[in-house]
C-alpha positions in Angstrom: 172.0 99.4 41.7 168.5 98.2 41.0 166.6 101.1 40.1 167.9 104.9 39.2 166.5 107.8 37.8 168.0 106.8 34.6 166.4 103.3 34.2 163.2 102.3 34.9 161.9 99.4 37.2 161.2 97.3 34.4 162.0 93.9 34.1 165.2 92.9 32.4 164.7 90.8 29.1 164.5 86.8 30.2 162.4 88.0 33.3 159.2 86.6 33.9 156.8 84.8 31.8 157.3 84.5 27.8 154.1 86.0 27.0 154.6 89.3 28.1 151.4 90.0 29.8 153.1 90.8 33.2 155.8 93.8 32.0 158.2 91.8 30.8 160.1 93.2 27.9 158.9 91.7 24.4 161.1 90.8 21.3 160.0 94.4 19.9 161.7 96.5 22.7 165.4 96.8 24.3 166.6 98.2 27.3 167.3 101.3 25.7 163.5 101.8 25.7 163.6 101.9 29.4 166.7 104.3 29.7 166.2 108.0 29.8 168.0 110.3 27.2 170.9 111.9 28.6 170.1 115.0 27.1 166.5 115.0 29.5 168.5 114.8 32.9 170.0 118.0 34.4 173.5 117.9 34.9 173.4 118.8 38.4 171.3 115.1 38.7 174.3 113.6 37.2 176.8 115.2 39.8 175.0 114.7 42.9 174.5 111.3 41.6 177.8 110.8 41.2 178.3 112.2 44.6 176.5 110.5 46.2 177.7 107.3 44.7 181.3 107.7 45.7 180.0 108.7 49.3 178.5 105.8 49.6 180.9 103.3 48.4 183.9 105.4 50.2 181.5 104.9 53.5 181.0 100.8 52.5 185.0 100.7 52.2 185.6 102.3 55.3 183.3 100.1 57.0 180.8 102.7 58.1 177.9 101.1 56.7 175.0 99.3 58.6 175.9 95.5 59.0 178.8 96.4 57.5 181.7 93.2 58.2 185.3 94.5 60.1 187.0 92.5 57.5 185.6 94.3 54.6 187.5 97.4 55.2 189.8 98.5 52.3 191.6 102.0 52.9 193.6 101.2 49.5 190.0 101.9 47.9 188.7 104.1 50.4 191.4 106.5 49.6 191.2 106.3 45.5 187.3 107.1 45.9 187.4 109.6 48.6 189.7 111.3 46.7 187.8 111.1 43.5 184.6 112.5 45.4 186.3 115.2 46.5 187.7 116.2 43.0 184.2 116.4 42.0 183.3 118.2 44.8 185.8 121.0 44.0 185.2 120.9 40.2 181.3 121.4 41.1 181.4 123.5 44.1 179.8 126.7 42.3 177.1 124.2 40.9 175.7 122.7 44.2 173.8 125.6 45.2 172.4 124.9 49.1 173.6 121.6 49.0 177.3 122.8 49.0 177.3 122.9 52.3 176.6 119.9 53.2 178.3 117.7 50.4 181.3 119.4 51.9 180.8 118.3 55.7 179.6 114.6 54.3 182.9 114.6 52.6 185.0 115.7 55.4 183.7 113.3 57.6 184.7 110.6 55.5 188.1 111.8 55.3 188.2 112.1 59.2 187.1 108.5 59.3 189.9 107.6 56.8 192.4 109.2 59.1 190.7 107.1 62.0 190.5 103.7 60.5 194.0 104.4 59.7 196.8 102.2 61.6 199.1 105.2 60.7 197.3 108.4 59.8 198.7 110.7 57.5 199.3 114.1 58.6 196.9 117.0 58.4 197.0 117.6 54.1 198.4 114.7 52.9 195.3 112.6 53.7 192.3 111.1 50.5 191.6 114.4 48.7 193.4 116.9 51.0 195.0 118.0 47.9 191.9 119.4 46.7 189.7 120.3 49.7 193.1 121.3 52.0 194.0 120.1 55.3 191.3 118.6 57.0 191.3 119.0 60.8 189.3 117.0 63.4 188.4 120.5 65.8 187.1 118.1 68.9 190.6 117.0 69.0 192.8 120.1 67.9 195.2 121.4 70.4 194.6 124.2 72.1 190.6 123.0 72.7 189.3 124.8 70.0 185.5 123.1 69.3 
């Protein structure tokens, strides 16, 4: 990741010229001077950091990412991080506020997608994180043509 809320852009030390007149760190200063204080950032930024994080990498291992290579699917680590997401989500769920909602449903498609890219799904609870967000159900394809 190349640039955060908890870093700045700054160069890393050994960047750029010796000197130090184009914002490279000096001898004087670390890259803790660049890093925020923990104690400034809300926790909330943490978690929907972190959420957003594991959504993205779970989406990269299922392949749903732009450009993303066919070969580079891994369900093994799909599943370990889908699951971890939505243990987070649970934990945090009175914490999100109006972004619940829609953590949730970014979640649930993921594990939908897991159950697709599957070669032999797992039934409705067993699935990444089911144990912790219940049985997730694809409703375009439920019997009984529910929507």
């Amino acid at each position: 990741m190349a640039e955060n809320s908890y870093s700045s852009p700054a160069q890393m030390p050994g960047e750029g010229d010796p000197g130090g007149s184009d914002g490279a760190l000096g001898p004087e200063q670390t890259d803790m001077d660049n890093v925020r204080d923990l104690a400034d950032i809300p926790s909330i930024e943490v978690i929907t950091r972190a959420i957003v994080m594991l959504m993205s990498a779970s989406a990269e291992k299922l392949g749903l990412a732009e450009g993303a290579d066919p070969d580079s699917v891994d369900l093994d680590e799909a599943r370990k991080l889908i699951t971890a997401l939505a243990g987070l989500v649970d934990a945090s769920k009175a914490d999100l506020g109006v972004h619940a909602a829609p953590i949730r449903d970014g979640l649930k498609q993921l594990q939908l997608a897991f159950r697709d890219a599957s070669a032999y799904p797992d039934e409705p609870g067993e699935g990444p994180g089911e144990k912790y967000t219940g049985p997730v159900r694809d409703r375009r394809r439920s019997p009984g043509g529910a929507t």
